[in-house]
N, CA and C atoms of all chains as a GROMACS GRO file, in nm:
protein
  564
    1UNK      N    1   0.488   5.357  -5.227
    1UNK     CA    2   0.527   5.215  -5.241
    1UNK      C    3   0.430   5.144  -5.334
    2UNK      N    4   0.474   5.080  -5.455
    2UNK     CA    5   0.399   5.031  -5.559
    2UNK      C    6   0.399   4.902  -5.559
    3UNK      N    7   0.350   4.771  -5.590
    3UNK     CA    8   0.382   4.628  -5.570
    3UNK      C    9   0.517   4.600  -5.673
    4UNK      N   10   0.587   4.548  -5.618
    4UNK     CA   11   0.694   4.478  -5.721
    4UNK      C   12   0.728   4.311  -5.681
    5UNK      N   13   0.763   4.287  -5.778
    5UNK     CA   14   0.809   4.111  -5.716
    5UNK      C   15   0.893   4.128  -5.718
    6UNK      N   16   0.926   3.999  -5.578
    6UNK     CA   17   1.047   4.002  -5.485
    6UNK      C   18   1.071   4.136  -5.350
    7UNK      N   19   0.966   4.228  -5.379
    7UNK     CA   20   0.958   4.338  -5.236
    7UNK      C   21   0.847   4.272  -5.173
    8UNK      N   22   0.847   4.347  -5.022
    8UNK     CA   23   0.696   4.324  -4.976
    8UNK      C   24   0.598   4.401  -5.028
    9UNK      N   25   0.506   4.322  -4.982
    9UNK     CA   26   0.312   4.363  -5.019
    9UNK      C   27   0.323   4.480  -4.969
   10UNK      N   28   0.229   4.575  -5.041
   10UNK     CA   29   0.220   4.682  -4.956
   10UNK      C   30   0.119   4.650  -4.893
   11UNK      N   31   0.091   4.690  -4.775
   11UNK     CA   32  -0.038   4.648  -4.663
   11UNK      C   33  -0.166   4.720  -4.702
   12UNK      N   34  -0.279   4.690  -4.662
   12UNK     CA   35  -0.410   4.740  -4.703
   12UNK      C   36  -0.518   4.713  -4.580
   13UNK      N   37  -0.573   4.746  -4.542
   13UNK     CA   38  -0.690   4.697  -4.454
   13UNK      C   39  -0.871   4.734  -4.567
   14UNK      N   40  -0.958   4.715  -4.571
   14UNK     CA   41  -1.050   4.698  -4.648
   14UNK      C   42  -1.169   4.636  -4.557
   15UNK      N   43  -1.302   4.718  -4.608
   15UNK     CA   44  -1.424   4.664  -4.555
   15UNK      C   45  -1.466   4.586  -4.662
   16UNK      N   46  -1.539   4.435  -4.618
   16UNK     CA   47  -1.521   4.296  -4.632
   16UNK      C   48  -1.693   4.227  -4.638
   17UNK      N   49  -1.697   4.144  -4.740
   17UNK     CA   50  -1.788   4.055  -4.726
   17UNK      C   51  -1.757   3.943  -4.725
   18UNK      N   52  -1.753   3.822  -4.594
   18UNK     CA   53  -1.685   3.675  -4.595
   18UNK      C   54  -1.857   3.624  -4.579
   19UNK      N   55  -1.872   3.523  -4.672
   19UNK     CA   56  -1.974   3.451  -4.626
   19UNK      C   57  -2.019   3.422  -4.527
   20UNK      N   58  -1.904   3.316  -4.438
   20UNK     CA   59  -1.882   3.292  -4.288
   20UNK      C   60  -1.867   3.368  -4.196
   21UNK      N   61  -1.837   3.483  -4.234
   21UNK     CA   62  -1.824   3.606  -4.142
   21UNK      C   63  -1.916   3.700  -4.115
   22UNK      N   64  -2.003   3.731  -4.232
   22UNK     CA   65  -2.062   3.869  -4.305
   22UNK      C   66  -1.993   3.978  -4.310
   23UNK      N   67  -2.018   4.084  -4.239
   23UNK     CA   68  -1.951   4.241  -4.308
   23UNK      C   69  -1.840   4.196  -4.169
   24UNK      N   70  -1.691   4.251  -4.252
   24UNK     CA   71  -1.587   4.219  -4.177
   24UNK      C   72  -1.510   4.344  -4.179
   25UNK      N   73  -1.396   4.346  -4.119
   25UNK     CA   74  -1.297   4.436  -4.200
   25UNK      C   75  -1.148   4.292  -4.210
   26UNK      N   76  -1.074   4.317  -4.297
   26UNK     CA   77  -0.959   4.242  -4.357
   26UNK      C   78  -0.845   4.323  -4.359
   27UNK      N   79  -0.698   4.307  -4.338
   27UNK     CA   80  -0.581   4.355  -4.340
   27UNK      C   81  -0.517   4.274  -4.381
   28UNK      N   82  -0.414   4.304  -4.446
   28UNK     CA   83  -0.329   4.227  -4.512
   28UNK      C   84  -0.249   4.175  -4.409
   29UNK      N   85  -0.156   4.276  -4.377
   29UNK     CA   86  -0.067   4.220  -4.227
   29UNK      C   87  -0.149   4.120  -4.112
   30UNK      N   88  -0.248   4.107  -4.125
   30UNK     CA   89  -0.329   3.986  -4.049
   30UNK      C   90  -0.260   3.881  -4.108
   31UNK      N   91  -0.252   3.858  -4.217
   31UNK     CA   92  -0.200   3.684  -4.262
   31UNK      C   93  -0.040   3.696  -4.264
   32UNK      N   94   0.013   3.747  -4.161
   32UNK     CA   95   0.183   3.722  -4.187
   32UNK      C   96   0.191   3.588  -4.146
   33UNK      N   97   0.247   3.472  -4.198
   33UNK     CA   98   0.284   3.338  -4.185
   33UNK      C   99   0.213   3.254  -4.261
   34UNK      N  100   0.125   3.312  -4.345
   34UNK     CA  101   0.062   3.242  -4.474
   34UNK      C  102   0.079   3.260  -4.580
   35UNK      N  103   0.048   3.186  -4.683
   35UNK     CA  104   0.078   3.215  -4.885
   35UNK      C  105  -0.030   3.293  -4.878
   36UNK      N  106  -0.088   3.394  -4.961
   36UNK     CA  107  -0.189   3.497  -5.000
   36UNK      C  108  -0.200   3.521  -5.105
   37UNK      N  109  -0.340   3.469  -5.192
   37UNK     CA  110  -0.343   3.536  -5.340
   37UNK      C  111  -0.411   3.660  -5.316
   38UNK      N  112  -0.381   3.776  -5.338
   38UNK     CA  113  -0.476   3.898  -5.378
   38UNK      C  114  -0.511   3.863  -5.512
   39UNK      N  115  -0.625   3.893  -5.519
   39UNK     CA  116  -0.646   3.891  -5.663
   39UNK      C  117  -0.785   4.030  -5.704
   40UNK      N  118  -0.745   4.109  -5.759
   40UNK     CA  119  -0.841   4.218  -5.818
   40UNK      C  120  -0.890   4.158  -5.932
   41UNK      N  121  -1.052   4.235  -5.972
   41UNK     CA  122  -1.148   4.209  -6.079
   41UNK      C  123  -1.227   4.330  -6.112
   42UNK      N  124  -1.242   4.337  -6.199
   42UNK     CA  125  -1.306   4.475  -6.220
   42UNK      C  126  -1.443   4.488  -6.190
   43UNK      N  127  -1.567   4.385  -6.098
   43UNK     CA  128  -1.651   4.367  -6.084
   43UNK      C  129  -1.747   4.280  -6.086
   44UNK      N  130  -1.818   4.318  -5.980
   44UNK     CA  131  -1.922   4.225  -5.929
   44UNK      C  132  -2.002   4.196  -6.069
   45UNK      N  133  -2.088   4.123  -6.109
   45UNK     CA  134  -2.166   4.074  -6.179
   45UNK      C  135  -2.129   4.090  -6.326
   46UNK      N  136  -1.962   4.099  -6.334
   46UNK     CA  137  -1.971   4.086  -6.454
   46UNK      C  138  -1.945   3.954  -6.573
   47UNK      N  139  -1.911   3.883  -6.662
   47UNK     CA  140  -1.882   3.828  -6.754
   47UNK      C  141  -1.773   3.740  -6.716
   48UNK      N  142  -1.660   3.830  -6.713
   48UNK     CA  143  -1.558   3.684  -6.725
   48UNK      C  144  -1.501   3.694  -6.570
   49UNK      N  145  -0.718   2.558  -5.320
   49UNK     CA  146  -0.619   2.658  -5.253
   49UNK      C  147  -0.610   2.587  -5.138
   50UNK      N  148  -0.733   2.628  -5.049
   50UNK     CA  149  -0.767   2.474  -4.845
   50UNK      C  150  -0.620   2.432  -4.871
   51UNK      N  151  -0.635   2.322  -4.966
   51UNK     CA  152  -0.541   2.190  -4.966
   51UNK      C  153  -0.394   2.273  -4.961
   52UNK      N  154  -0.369   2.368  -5.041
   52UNK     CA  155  -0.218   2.442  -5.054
   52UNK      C  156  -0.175   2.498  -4.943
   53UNK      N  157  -0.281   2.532  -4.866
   53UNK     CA  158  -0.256   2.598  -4.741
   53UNK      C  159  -0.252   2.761  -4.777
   54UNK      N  160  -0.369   2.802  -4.907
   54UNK     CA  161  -0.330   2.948  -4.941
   54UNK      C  162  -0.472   3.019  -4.929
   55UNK      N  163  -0.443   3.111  -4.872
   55UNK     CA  164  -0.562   3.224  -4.839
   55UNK      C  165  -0.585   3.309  -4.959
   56UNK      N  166  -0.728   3.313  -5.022
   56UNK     CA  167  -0.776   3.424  -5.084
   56UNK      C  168  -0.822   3.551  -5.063
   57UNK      N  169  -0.789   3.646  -5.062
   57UNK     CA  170  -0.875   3.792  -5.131
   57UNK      C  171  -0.904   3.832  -5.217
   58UNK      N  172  -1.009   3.828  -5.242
   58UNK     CA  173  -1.073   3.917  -5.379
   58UNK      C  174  -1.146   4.053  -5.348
   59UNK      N  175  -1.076   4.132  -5.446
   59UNK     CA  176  -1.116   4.297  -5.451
   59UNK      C  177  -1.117   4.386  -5.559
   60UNK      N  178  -1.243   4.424  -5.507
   60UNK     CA  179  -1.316   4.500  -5.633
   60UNK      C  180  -1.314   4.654  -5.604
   61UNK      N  181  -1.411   4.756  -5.666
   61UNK     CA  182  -1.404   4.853  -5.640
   61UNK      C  183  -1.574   4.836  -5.529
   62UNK      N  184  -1.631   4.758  -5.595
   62UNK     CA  185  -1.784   4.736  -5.530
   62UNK      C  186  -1.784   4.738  -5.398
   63UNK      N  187  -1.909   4.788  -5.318
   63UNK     CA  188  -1.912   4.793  -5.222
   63UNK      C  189  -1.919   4.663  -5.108
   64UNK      N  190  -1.928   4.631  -5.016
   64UNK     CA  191  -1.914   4.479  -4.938
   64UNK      C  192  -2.073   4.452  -4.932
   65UNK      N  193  -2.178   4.559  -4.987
   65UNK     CA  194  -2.340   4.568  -4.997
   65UNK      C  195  -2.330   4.469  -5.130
   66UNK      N  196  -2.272   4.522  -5.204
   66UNK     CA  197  -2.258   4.439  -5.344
   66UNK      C  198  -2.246   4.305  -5.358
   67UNK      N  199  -2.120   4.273  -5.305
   67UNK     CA  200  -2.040   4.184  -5.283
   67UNK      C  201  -2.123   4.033  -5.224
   68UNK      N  202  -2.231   4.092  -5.146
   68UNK     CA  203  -2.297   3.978  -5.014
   68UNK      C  204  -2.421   3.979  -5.150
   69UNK      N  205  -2.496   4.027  -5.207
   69UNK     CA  206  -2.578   4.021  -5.317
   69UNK      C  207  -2.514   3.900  -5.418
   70UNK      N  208  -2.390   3.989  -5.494
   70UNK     CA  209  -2.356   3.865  -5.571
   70UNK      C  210  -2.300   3.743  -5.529
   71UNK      N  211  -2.238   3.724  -5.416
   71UNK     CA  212  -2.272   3.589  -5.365
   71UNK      C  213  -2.373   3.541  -5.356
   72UNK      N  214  -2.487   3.552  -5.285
   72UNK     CA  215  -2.618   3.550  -5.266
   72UNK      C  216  -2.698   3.507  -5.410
   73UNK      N  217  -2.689   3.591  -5.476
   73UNK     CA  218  -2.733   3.549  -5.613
   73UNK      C  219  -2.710   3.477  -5.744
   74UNK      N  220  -2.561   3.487  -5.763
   74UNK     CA  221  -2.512   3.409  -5.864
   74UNK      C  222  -2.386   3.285  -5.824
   75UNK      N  223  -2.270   3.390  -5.693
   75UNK     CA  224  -2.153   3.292  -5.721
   75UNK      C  225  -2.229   3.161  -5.655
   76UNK      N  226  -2.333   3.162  -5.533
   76UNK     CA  227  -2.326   3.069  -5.465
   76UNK      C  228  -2.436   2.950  -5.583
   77UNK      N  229  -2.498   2.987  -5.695
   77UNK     CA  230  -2.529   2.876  -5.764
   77UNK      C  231  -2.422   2.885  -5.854
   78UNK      N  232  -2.312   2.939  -5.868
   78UNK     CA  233  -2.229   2.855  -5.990
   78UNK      C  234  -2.100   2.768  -5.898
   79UNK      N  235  -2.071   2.784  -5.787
   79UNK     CA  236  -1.969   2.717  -5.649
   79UNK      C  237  -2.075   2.682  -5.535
   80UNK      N  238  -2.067   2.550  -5.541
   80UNK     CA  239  -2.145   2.484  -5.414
   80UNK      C  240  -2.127   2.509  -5.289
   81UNK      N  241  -2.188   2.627  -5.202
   81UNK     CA  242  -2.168   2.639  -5.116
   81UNK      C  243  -2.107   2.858  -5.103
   82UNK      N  244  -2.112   2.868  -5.210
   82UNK     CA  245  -2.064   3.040  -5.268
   82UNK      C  246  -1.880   3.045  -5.239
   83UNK      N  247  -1.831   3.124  -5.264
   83UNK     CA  248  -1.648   3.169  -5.248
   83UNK      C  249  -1.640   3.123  -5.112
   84UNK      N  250  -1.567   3.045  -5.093
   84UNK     CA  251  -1.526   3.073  -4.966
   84UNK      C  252  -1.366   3.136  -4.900
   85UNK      N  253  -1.381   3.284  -4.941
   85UNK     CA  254  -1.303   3.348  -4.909
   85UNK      C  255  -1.374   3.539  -4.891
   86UNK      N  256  -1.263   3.618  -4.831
   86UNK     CA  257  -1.339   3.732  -4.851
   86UNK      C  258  -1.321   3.784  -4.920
   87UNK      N  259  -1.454   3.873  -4.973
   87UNK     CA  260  -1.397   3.988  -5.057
   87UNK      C  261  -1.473   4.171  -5.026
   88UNK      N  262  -1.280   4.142  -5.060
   88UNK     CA  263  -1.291   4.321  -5.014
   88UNK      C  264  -1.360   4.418  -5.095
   89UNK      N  265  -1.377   4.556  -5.043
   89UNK     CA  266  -1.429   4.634  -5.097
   89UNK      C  267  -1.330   4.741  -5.080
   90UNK      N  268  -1.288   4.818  -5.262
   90UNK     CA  269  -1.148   4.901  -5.237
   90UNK      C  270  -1.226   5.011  -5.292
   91UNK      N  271  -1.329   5.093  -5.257
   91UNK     CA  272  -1.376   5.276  -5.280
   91UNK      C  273  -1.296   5.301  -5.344
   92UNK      N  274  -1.306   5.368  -5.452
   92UNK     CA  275  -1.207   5.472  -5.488
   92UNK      C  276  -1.082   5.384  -5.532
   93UNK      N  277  -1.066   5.272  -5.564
   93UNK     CA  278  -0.895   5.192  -5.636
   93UNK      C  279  -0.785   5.275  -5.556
   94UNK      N  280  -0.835   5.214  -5.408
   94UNK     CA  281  -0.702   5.285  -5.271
   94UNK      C  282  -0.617   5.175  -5.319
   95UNK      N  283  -0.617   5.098  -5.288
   95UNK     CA  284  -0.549   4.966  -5.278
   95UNK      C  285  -0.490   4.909  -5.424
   96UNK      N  286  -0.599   4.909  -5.580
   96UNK     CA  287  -0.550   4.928  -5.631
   96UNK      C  288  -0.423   5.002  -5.705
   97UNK      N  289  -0.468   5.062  -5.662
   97UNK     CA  290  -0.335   5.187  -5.744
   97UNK      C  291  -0.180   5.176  -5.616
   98UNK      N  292  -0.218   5.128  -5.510
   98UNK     CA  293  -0.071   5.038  -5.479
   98UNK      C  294  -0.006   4.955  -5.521
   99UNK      N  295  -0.147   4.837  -5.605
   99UNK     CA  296  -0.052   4.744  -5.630
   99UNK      C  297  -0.064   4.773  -5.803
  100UNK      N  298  -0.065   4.884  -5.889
  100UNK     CA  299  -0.107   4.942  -6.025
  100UNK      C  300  -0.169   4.907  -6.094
  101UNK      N  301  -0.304   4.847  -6.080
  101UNK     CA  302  -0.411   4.792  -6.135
  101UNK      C  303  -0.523   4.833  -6.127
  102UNK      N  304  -0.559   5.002  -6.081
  102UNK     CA  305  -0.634   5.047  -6.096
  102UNK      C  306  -0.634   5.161  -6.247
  103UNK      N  307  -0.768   5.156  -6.330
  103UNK     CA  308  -0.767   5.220  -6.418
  103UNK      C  309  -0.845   5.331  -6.406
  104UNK      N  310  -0.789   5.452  -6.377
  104UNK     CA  311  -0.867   5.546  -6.350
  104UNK      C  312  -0.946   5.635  -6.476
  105UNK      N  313  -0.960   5.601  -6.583
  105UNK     CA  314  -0.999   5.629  -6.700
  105UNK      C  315  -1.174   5.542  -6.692
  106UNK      N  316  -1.202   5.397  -6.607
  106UNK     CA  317  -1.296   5.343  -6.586
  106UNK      C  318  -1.350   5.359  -6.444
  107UNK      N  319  -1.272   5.408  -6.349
  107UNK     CA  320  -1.288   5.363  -6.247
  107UNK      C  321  -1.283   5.209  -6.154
  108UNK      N  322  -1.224   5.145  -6.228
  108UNK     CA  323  -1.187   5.012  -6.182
  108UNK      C  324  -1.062   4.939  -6.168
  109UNK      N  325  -1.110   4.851  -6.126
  109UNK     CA  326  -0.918   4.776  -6.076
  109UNK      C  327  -0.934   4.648  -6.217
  110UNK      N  328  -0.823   4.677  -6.278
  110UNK     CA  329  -0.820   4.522  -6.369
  110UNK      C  330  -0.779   4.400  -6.295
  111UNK      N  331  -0.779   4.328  -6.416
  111UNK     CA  332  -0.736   4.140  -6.313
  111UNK      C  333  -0.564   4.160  -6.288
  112UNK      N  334  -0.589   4.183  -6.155
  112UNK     CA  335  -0.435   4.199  -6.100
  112UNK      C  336  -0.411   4.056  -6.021
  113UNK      N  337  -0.302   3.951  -6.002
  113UNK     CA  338  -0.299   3.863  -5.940
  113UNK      C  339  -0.183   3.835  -5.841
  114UNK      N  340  -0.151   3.867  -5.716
  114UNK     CA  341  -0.043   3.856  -5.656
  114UNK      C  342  -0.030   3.747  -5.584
  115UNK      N  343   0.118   3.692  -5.545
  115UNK     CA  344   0.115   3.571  -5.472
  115UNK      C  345   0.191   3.610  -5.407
  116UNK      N  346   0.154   3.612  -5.242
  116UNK     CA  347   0.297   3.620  -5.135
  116UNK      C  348   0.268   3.580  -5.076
  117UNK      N  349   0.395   3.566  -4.996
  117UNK     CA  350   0.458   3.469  -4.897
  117UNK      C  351   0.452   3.497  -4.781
  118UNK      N  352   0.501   3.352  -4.683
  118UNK     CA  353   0.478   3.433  -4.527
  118UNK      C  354   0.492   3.543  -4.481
  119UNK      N  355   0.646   3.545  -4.567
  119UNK     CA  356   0.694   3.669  -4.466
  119UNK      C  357   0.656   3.768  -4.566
  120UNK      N  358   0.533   3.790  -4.669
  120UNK     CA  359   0.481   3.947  -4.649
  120UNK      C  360   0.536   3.926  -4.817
  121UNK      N  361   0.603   3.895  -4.845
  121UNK     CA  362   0.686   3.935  -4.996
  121UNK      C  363   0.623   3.871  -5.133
  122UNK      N  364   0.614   3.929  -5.239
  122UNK     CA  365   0.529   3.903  -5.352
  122UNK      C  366   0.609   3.810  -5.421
  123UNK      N  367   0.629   3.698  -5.417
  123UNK     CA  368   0.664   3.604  -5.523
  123UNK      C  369   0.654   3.582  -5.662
  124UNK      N  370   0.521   3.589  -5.697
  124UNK     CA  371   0.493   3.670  -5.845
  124UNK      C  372   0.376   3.726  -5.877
  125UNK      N  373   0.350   3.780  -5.987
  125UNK     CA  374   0.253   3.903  -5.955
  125UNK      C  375   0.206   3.842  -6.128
  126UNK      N  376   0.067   3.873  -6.180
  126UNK     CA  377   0.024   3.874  -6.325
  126UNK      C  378  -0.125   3.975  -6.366
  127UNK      N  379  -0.070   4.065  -6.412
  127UNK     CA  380  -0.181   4.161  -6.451
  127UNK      C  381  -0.252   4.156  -6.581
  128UNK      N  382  -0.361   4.158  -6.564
  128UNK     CA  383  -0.467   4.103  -6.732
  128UNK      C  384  -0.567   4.211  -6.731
  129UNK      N  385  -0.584   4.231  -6.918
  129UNK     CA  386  -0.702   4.382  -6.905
  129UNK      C  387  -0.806   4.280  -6.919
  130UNK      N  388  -0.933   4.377  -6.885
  130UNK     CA  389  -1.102   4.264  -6.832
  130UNK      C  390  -1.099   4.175  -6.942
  131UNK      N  391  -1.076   4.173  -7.057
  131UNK     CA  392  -1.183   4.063  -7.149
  131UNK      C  393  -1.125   3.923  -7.117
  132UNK      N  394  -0.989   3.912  -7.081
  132UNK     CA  395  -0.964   3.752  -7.073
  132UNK      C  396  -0.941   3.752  -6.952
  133UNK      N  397  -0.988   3.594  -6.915
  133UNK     CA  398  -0.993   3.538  -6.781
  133UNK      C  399  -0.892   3.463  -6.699
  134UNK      N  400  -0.842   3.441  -6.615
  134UNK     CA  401  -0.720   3.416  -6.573
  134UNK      C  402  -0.700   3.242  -6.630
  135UNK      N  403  -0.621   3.159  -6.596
  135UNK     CA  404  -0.564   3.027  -6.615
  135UNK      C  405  -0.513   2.982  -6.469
  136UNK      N  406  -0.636   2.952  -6.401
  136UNK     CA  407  -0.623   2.888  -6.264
  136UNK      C  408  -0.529   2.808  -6.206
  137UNK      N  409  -0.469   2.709  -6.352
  137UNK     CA  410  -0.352   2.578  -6.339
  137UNK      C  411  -0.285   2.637  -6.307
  138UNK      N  412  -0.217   2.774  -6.384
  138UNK     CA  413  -0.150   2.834  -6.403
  138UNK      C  414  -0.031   2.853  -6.212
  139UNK      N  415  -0.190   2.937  -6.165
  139UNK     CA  416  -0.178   2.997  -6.063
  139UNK      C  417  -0.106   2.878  -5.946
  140UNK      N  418  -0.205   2.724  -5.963
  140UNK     CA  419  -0.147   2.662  -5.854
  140UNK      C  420  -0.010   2.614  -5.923
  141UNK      N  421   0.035   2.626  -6.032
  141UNK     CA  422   0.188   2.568  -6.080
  141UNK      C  423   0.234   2.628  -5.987
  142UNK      N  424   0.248   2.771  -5.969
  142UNK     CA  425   0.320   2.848  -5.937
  142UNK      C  426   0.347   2.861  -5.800
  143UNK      N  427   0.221   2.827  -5.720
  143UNK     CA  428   0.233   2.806  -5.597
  143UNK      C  429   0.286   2.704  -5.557
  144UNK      N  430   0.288   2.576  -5.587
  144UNK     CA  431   0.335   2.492  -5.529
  144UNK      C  432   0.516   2.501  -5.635
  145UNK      N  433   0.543   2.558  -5.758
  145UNK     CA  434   0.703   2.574  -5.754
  145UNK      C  435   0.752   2.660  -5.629
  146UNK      N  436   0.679   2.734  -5.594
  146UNK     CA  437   0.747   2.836  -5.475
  146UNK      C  438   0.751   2.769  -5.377
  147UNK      N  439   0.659   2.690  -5.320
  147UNK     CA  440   0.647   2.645  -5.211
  147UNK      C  441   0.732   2.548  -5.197
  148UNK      N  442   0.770   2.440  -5.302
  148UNK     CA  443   0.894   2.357  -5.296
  148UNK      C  444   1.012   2.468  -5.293
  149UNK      N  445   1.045   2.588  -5.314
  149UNK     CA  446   1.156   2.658  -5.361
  149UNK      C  447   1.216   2.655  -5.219
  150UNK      N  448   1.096   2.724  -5.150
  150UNK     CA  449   1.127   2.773  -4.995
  150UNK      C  450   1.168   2.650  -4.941
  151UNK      N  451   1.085   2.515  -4.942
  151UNK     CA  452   1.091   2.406  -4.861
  151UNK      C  453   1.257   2.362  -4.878
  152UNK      N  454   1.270   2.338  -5.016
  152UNK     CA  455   1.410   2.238  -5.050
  152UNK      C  456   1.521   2.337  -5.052
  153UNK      N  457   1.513   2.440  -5.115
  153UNK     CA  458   1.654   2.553  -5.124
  153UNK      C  459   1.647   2.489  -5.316
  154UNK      N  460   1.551   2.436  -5.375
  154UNK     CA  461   1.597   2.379  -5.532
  154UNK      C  462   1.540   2.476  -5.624
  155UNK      N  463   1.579   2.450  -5.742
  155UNK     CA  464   1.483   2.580  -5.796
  155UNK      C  465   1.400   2.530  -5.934
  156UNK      N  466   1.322   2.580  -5.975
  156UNK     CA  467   1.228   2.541  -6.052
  156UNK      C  468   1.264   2.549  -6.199
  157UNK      N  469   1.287   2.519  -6.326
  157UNK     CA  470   1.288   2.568  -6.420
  157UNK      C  471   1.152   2.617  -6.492
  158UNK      N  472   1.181   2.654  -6.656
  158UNK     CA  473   1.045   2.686  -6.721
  158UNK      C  474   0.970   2.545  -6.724
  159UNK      N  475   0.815   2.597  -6.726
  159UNK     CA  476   0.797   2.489  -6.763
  159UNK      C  477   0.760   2.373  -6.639
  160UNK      N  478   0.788   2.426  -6.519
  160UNK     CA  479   0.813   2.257  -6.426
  160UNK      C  480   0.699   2.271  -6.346
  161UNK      N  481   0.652   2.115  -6.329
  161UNK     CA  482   0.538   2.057  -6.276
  161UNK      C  483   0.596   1.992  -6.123
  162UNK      N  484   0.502   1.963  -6.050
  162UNK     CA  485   0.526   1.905  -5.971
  162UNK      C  486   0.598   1.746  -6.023
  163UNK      N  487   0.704   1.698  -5.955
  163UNK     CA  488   0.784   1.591  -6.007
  163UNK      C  489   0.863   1.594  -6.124
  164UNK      N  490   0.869   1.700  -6.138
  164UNK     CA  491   0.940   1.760  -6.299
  164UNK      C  492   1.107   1.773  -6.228
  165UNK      N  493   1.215   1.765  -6.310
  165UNK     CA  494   1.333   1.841  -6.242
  165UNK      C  495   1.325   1.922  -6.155
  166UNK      N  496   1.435   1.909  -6.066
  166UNK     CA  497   1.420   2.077  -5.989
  166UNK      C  498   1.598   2.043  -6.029
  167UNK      N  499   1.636   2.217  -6.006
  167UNK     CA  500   1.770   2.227  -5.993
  167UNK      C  501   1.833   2.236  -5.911
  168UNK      N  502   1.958   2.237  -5.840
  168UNK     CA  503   2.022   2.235  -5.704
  168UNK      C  504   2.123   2.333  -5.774
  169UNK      N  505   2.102   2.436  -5.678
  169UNK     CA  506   2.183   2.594  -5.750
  169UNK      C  507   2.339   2.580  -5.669
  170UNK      N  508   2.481   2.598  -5.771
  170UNK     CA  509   2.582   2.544  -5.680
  170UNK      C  510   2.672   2.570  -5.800
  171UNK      N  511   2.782   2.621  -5.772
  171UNK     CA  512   2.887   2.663  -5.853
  171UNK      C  513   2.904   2.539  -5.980
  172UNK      N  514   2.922   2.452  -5.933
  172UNK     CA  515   2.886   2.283  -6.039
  172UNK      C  516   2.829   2.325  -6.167
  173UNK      N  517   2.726   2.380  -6.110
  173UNK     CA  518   2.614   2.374  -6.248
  173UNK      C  519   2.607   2.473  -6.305
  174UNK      N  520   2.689   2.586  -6.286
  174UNK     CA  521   2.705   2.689  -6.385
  174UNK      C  522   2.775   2.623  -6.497
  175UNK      N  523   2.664   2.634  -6.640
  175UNK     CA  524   2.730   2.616  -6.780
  175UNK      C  525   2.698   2.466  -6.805
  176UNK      N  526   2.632   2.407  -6.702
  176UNK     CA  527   2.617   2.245  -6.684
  176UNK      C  528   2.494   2.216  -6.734
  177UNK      N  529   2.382   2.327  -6.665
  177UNK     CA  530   2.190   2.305  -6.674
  177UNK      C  531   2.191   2.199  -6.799
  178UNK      N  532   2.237   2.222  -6.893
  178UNK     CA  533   2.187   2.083  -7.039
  178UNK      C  534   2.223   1.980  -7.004
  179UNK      N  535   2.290   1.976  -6.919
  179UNK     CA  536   2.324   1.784  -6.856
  179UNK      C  537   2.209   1.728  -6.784
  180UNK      N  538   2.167   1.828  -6.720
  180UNK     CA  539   2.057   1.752  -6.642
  180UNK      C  540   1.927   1.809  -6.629
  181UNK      N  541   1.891   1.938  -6.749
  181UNK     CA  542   1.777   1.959  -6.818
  181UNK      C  543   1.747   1.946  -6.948
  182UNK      N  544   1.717   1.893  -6.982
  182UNK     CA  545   1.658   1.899  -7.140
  182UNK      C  546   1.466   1.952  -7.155
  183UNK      N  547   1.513   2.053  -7.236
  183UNK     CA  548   1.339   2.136  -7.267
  183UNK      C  549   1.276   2.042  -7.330
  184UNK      N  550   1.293   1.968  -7.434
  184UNK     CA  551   1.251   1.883  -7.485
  184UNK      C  552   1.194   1.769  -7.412
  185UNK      N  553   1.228   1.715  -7.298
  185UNK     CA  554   1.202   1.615  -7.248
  185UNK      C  555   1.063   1.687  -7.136
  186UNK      N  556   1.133   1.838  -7.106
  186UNK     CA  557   1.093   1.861  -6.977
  186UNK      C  558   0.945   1.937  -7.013
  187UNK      N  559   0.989   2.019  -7.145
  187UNK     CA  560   0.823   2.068  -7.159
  187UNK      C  561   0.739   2.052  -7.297
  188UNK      N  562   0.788   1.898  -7.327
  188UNK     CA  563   0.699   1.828  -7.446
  188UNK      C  564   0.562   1.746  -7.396
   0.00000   0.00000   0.00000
């Protein structure tokens, strides 16, 4: 299952750094009933 | 976002060791107070390469941007290679056209701002849209 618009998210769970939290773990299916940006970056300390 | 009512994730390939550093060190003096959202840590572009924004030639995930909805579903999606940086306006246009989409049943054209036209989708207006859109008016 690949992302497409207009299908669902594919789900993910992921170990996490929240400020407010510290080391967390995160799932996607946790936020069913909210808007959600994912957003990927190719890295910490870089440029843009 | 708070105000939109929209939750962030940000994810890298970096570890969540990383992640608490560069908060710590840079984001929280360039954002008062550092991100306040989490960010994940994806080993290995797992997660990437679901949603196809991992480049396995670098080992990294490019600027992938998804927007979904309650119920789970991607509304729209925008993928960018590293050198250019996203267009933030961009992002909340888009959220708040969707979010009126869902609310009213109306639909958005190109181009539309909050208070801009919306359309009311209905056998009527097939072949009609130039009566009561004009591009010119709507995205000059």
């Amino acid at each position: 299952m690949t992302a497409t618009a207009g299908k669902a998210a594919p789900d993910f769970e992921a170990p996490a750094y929240d400020q407010s939290e510290g080391f967390t773990n995160v799932k996607l299916s946790d936020y069913k009933g909210k808007w959600v940006v994912v957003c990927f970056y190719p890295g910490d300390f870089t440029y843009v | 976002m708070k105000k939109l009512g929209v939750d962030v994730l940000a994810i890298s390939v970096d570890s969540k060791f990383s992640h608490k550093i560069w908060q710590e060190e840079e984001l929280s003096k360039m954002v008062d107070g550092g991100v306040p959202f989490p960010m994940l840590s994806d080993a290995g572009g797992r997660i990437g390469k679901l949603y196809g924004v991992y480049d396995e030639e670098n080992g990294v995930n490019i600027r992938g941007r998804f927007l979904i909805d309650p119920d789970g579903v991607i509304q729209a999606m925008e993928v960018m290679t590293p050198p250019v940086g996203r267009n933030f306006a961009e992002l909340i246009r888009q959220i708040k056209a969707y979010q009126h989409v869902i609310k009213t049943g109306e639909v958005c054209p190109a181009g539309w701002q909050p208070g801009k036209t919306t359309l009311k989708p209905s056998p009527d207006l097939v072949g009609k849209v130039w009566k009561v859109w004009k591009p010119d008016a709507e995205l000059g």
